[in-house]
Backbone bond lengths (Angstrom), bond angles and torsions (degrees), N, CA, C in turn:
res aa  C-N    CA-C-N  psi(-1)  N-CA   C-N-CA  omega(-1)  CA-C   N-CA-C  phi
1 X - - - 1.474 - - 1.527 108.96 -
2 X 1.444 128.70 112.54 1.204 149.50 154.44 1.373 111.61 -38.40
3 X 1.432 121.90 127.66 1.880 115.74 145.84 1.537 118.10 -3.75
4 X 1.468 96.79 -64.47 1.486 98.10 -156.16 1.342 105.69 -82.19
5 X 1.564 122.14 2.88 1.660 111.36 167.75 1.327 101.78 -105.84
6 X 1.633 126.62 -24.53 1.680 100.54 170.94 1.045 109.95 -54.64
7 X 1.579 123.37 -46.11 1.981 121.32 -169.46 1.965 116.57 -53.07
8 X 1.544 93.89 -21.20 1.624 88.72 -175.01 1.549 100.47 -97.25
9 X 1.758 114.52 -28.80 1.955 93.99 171.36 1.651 100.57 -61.81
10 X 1.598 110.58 -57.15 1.698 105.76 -161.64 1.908 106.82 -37.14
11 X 1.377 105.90 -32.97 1.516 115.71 -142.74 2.249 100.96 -88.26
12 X 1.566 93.08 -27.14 1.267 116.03 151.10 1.690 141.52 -39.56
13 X 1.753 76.62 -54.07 1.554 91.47 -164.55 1.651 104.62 -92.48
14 X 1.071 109.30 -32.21 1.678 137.10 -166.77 1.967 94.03 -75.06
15 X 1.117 100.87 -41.37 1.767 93.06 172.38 1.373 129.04 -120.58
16 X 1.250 104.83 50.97 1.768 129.55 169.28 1.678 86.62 -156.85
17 X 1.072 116.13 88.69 1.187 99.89 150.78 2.136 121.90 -126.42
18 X 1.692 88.12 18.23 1.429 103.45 163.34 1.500 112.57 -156.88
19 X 1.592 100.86 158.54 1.764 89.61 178.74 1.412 94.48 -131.75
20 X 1.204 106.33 131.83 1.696 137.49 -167.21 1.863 106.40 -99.86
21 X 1.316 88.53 113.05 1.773 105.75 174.59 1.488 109.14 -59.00
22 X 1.239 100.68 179.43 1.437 111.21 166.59 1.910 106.86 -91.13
23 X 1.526 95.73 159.41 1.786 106.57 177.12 1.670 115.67 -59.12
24 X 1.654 100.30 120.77 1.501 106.80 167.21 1.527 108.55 -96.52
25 X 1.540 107.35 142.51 1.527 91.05 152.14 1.090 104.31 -141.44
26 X 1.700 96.54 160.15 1.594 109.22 -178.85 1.384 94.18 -114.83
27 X 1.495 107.00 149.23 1.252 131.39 -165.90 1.750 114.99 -131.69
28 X 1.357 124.29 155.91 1.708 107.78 -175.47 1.932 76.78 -159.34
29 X 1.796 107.49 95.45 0.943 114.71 -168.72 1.825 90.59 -100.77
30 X 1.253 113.29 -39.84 1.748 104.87 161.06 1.781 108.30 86.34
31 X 1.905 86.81 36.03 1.360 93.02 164.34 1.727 130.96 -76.84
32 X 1.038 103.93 150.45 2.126 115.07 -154.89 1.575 104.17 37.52
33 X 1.322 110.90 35.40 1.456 104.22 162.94 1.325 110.64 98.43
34 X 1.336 128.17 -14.54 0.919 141.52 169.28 1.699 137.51 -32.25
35 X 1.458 120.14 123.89 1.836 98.78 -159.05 1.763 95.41 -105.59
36 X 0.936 117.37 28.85 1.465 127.15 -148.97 1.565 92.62 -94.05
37 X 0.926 122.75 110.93 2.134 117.30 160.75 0.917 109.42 -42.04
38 X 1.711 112.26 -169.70 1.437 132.98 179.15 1.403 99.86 -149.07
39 X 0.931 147.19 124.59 1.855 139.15 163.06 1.564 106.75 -108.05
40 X 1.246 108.21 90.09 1.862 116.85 160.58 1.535 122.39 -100.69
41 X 1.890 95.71 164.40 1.469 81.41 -164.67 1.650 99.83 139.37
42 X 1.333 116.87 137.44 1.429 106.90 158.68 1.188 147.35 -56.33
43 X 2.060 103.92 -25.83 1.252 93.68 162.69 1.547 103.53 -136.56
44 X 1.467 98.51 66.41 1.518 107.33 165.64 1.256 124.22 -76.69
45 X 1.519 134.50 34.00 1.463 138.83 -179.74 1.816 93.40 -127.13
46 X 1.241 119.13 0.25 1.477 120.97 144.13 1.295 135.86 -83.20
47 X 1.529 101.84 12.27 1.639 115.89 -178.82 0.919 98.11 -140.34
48 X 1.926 109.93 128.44 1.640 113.57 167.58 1.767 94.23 -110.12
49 X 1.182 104.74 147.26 1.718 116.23 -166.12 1.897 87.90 -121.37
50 X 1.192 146.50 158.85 1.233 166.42 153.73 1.642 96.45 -100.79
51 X 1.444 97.58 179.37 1.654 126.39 -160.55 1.989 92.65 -94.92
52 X 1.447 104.31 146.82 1.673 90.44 177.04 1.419 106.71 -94.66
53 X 1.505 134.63 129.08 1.181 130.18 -153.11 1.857 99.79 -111.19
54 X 1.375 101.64 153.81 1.295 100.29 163.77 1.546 122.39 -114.65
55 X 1.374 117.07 160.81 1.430 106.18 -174.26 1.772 110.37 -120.50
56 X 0.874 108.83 141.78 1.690 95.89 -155.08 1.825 107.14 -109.57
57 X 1.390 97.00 -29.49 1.473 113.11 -157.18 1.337 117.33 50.31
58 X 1.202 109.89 54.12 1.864 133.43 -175.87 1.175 129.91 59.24
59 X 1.565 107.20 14.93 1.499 104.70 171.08 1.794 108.03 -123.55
60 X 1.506 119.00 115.04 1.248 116.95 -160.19 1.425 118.98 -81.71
61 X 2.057 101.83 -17.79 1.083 109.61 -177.35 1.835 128.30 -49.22
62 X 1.542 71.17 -35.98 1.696 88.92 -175.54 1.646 135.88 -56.68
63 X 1.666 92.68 -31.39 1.790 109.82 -179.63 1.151 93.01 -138.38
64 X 1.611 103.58 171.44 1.578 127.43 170.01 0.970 107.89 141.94
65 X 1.153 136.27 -163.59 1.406 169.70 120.10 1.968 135.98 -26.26
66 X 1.573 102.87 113.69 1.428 78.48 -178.32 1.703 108.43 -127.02
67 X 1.682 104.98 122.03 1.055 98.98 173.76 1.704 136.97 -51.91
68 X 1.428 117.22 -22.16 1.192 127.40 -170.54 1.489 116.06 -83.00
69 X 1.590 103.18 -25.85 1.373 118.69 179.31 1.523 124.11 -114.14
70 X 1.343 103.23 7.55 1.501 105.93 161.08 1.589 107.65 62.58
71 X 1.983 118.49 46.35 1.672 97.47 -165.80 1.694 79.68 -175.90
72 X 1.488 112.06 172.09 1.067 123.53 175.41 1.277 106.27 -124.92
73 X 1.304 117.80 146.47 1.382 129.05 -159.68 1.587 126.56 -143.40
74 X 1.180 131.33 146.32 1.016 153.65 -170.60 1.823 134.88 -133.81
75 X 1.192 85.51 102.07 1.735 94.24 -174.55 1.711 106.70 -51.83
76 X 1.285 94.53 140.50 1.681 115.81 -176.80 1.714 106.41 -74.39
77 X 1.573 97.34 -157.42 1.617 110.65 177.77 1.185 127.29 21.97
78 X 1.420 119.28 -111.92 1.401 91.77 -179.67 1.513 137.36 -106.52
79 X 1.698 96.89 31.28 1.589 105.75 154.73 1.323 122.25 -67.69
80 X 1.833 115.60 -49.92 1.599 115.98 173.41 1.075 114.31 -89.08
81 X 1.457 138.16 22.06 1.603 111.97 -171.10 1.278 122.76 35.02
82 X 1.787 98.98 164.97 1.926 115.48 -149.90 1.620 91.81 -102.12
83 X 1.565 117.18 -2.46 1.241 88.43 178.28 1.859 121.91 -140.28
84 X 1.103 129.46 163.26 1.054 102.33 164.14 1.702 154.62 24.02
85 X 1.914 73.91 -90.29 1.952 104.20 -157.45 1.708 74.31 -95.65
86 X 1.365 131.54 -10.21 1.837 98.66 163.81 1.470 118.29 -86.53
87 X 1.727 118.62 -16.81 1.319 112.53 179.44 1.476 95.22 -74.38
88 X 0.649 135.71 -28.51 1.836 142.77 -150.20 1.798 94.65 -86.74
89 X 1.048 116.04 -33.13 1.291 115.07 175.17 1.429 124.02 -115.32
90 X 1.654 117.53 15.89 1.181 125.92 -168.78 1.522 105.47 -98.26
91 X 1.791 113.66 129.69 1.546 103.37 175.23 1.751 123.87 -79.85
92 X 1.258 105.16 45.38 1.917 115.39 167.11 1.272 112.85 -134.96
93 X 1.149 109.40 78.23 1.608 116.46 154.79 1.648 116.73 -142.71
94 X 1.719 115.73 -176.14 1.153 107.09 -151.53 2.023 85.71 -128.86
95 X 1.756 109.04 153.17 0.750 122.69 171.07 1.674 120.24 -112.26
96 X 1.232 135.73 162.92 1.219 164.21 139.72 1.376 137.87 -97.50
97 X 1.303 107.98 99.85 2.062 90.16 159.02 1.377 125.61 -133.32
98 X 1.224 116.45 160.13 1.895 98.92 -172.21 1.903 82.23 -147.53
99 X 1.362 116.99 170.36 1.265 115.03 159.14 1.647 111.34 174.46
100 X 1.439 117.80 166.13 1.498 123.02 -154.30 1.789 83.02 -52.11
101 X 2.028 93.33 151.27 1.652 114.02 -165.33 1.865 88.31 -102.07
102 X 1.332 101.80 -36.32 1.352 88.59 -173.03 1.672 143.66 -122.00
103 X 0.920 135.58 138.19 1.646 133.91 -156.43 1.456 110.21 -16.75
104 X 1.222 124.82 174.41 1.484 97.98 163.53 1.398 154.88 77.71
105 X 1.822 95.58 -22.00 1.144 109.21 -171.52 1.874 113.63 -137.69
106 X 1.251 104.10 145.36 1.734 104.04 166.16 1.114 124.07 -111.13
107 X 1.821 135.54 -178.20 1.391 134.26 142.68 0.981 116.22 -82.16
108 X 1.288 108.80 148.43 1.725 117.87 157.52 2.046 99.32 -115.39
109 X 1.205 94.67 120.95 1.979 97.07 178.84 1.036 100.19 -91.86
110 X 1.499 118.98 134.44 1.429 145.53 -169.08 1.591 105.73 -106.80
111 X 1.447 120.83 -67.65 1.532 138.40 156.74 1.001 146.87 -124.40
112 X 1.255 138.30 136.81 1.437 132.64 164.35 1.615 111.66 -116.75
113 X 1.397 110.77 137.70 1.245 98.83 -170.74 2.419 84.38 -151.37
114 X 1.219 106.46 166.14 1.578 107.30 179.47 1.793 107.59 -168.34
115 X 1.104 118.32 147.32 1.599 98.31 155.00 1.622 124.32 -113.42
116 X 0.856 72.53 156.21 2.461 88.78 -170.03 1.488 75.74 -128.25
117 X 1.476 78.32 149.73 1.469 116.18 141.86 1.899 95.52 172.91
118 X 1.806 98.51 -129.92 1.804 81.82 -166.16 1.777 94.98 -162.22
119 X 1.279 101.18 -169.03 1.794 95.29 -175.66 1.557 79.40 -142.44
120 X 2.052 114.90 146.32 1.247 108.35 173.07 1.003 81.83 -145.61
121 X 2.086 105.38 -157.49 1.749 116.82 -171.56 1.388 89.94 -112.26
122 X 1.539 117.52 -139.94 1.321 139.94 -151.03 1.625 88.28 -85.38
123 X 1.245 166.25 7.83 1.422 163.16 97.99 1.386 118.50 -52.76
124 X 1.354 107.69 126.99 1.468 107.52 147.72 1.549 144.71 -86.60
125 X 1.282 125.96 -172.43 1.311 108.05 -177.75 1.645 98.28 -158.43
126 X 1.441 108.53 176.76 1.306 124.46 169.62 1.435 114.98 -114.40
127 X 1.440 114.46 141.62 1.213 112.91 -171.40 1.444 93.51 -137.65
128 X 1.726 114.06 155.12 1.416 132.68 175.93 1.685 129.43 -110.95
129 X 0.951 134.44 100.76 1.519 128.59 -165.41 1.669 106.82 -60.40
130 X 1.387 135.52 141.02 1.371 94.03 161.77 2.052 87.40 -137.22
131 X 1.157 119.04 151.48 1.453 116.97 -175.90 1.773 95.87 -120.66
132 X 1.143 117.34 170.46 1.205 135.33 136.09 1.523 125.00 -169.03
133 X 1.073 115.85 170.14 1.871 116.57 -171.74 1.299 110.14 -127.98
134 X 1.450 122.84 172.02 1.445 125.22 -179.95 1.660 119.48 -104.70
135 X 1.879 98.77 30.11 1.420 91.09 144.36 1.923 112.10 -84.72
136 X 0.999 113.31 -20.45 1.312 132.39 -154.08 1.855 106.73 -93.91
137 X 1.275 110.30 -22.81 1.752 119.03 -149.24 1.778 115.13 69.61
138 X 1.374 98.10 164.53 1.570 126.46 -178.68 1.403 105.26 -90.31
139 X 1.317 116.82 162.04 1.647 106.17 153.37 1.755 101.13 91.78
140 X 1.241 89.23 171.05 1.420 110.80 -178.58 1.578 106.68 -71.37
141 X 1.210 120.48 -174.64 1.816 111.81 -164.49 1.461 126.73 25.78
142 X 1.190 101.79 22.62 1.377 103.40 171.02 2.066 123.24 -123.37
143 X 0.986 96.64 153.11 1.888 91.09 -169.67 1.534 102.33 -64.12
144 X 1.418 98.45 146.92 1.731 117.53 -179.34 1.882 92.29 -112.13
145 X 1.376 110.23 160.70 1.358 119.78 -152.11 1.637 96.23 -107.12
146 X 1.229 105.70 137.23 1.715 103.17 -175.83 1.766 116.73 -63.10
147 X 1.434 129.55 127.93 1.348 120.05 -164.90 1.928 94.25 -116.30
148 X 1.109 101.95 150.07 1.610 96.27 160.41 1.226 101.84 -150.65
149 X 1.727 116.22 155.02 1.040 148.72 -162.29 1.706 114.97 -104.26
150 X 1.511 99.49 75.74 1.561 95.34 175.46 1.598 131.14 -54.46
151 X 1.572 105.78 -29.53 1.808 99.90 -179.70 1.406 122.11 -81.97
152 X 1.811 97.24 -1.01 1.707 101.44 -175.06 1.753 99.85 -110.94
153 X 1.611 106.65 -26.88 1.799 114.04 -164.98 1.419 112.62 78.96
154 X 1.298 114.57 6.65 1.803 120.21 159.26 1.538 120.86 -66.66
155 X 1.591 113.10 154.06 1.270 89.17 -179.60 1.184 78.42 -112.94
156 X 1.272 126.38 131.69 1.707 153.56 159.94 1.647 134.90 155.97
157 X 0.794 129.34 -166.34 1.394 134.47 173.19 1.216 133.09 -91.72
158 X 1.154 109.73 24.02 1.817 124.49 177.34 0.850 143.92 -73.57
159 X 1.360 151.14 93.42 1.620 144.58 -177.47 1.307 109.77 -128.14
160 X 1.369 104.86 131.22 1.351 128.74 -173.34 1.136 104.98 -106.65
161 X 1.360 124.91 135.53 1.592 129.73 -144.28 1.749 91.82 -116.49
162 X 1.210 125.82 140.47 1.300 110.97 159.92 1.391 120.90 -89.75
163 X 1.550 144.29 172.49 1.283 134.40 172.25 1.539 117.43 -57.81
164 X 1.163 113.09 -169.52 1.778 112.83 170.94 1.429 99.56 25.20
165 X 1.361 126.22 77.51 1.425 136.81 145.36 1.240 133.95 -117.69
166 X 1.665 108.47 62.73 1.519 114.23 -176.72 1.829 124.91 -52.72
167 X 1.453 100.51 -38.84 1.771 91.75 167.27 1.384 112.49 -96.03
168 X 1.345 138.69 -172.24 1.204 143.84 -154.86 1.828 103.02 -83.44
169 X 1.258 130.31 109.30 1.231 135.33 142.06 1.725 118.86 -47.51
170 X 1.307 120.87 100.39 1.591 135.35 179.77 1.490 111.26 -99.08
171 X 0.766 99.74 131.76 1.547 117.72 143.43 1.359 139.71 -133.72
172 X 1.346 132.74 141.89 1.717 124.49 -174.91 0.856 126.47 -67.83
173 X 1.506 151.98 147.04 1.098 144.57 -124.74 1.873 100.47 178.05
174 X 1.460 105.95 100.82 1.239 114.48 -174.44 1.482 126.73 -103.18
175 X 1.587 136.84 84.43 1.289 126.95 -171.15 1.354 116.19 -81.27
176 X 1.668 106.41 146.15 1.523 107.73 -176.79 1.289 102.49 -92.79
177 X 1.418 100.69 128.66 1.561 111.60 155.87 1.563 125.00 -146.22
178 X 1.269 95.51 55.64 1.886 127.41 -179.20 1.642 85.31 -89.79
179 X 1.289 157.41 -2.62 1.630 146.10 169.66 1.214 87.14 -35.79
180 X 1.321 116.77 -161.98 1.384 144.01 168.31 1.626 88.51 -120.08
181 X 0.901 117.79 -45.11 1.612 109.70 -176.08 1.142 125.12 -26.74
182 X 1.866 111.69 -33.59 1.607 119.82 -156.44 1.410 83.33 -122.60
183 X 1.114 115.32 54.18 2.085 138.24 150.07 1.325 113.83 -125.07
184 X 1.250 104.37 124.55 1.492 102.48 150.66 1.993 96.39 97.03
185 X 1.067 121.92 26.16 1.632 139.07 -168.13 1.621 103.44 -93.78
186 X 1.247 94.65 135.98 1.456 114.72 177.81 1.862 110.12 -83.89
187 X 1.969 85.92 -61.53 1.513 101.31 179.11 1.575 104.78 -129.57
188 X 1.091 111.51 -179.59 1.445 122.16 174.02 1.886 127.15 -176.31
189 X 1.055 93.27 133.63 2.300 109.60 -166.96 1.486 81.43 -111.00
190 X 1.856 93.85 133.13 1.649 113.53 158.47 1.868 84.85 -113.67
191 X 1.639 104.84 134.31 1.390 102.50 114.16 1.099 150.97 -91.78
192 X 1.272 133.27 -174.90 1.774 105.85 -173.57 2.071 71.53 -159.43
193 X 1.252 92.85 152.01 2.170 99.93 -166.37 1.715 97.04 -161.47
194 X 0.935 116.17 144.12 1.442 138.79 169.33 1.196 102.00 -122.94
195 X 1.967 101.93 148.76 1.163 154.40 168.03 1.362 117.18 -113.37
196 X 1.548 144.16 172.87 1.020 143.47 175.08 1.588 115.50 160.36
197 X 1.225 116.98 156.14 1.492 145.93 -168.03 1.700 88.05 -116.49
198 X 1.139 132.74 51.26 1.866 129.88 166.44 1.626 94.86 -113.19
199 X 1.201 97.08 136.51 1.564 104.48 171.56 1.942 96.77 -115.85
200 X 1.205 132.17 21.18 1.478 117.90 172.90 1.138 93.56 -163.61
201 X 2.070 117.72 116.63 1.096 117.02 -178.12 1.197 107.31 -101.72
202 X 1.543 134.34 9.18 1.314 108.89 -178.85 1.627 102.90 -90.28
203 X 1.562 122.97 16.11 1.491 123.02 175.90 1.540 120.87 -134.22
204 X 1.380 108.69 -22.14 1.165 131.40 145.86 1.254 135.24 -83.86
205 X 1.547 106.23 89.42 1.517 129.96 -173.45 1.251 140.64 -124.42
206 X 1.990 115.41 97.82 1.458 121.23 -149.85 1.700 106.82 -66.01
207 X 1.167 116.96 142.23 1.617 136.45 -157.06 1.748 92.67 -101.38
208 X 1.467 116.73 151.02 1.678 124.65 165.52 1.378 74.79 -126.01
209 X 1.800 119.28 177.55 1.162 141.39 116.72 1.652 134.41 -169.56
210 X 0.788 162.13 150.88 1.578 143.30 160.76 2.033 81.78 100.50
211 X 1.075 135.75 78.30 1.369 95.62 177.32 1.627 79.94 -119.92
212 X 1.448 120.18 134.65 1.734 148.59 161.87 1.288 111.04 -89.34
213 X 1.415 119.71 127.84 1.099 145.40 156.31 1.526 128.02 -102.24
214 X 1.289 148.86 108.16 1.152 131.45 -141.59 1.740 90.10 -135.49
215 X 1.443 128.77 116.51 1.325 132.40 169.51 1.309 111.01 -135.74
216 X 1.619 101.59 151.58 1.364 89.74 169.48 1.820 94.17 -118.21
217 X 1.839 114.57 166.64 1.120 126.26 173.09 1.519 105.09 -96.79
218 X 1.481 110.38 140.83 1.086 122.13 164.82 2.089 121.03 -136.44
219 X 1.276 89.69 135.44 1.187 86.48 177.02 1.781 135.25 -55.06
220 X 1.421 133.94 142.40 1.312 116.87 -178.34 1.800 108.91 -109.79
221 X 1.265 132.75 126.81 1.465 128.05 -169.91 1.213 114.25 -52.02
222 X 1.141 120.39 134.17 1.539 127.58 157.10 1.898 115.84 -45.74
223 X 1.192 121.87 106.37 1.208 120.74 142.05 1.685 109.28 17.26
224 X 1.116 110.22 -88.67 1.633 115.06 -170.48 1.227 102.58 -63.32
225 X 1.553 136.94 -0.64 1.681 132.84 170.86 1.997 96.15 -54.47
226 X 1.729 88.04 -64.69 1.274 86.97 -163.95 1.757 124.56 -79.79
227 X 1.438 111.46 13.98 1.569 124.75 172.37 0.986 104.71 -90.84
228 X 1.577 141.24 -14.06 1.543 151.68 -153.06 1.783 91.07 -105.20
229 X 1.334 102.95 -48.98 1.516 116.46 -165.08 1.763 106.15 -82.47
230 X 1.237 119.14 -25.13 1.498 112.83 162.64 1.609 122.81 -81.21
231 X 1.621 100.04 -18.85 1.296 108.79 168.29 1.408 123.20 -54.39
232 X 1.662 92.78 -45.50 1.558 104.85 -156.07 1.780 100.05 -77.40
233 X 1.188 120.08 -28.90 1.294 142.91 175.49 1.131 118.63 -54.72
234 X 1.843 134.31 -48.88 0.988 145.41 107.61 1.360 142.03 29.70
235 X 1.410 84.21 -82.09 2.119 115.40 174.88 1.671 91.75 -65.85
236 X 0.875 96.27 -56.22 2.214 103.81 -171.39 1.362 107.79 -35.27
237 X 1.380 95.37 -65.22 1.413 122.73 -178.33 1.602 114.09 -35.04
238 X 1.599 116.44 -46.78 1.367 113.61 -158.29 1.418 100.95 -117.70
239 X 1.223 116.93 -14.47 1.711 122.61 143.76 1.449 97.72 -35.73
240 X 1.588 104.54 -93.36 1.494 116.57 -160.46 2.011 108.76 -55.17
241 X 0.728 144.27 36.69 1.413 146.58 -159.75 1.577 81.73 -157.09
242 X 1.272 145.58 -62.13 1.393 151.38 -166.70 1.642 119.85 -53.44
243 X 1.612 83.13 -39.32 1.397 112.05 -164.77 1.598 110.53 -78.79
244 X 1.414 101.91 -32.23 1.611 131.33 -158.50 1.577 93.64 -90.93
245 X 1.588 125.11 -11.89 1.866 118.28 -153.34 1.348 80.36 -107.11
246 X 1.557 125.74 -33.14 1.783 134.47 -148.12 1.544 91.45 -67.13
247 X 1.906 98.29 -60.51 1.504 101.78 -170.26 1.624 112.88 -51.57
248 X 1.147 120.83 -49.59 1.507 119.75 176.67 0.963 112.85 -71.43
């Protein structure tokens, strides 16, 4: 073996050192009320998705699921609080987790995208999205996930509800997760938390639905990938040193 063929195995081995599936996504479209995912995709049997849960802090009235409206929901005013650091510390919001199904393997997240907004009476209101995940932590002092507002061109989580909105008022709702952080994932928790300016929750009621998850799986090397590849590095090494003593 020549120089110039160790450089093309090393140069071989050194740039494949994973092989990347095609895009899964999981989806929680929340048909008859349903909290159940969907994982499509060619290689959606590399994604296990869980149920999207709600958290009530013992009152059920407040969140859940509605079969009639095809969406998950969340009572306004003064179930979520007007601000922030009260959704952030409020016990009614809803979780998510999904993550690589099989040995061997991680996500890389491509998109997340969902629409919110809400259904009210003869007032409208403003409402606030707020997300975060457990690369990041839960809870207050912890980072909230950048949202932007494609039907308005805002960057945040805002929808302003008009009055008389008996079916669901939507808007799109785009989370960033271009980090590097949300590469290379084993597992992964969304929260998802409301805020709001509603002063009457039994009519003022924040809307989920359509929410997309877009990952792709990629494989992670075996251990012995890279013992094979210091080997081979090695052998090169004392070739070319062998080779280098002959001539002199």
């Amino acid at each position: 073996m020549n120089k110039t063929q160790i450089a093309l195995v090393l140069g071989a081995l050194i740039g494949t050192p994973s092989i990347v599936f095609s895009q899964a996504t999981i989806s929680y479209p929340f048909i008859s009320g349903s909290p159940a995912p969907t994982v499509t995709g060619v290689d959606a049997s590399s994604v296990s998705a869980a149920n999207f849960l709600s958290f009530n802090g013992g009152d059920t009235s407040q969140i859940g699921f509605s079969s009639s409206s095809n969406n998950a929901f969340l009572r306004g005013g003064t179930t979520t609080g007007d601000t922030l650091e009260s959704a952030l510390d409020n016990s009614y919001y809803f979780q998510f987790t999904f993550s690589a199904a099989n040995a061997g393997e991680v996500l890389d997240l491509d998109s997340f995208t969902l629409n919110f907004g809400a259904t009210t009476g003869t007032v409208g209101f403003t409402t606030n999205l707020v997300i975060q995940s457990s690369v990041g932590g839960f809870g207050s002092g912890n980072p909230v996930l950048s949202l932007s507002n494609t039907d308005t061109g805002l960057n945040n989580g805002t929808v302003s509800i008009p009055a008389n909105q008996s079916s669901p008022y939507y808007q799109n709702i785009v989370v960033d997760v271009s980090d590097s952080a949300f590469d290379s994932i084993s597992s992964i928790a969304f929260q998802v938390r409301v805020y709001d300016n509603g002063t009457n929750n039994s009519v003022q009621i924040n809307r989920f639905d359509n929410i997309n998850i877009e990952a792709t799986p990629v494989t992670v090397p075996e251990p012995a990938y890279y013992t094979s590849l210091l080997g081979l590095a090695v052998i090169g090494l004392v070739f070319l040193r062998r080779k280098k003593a002959c001539r002199s």
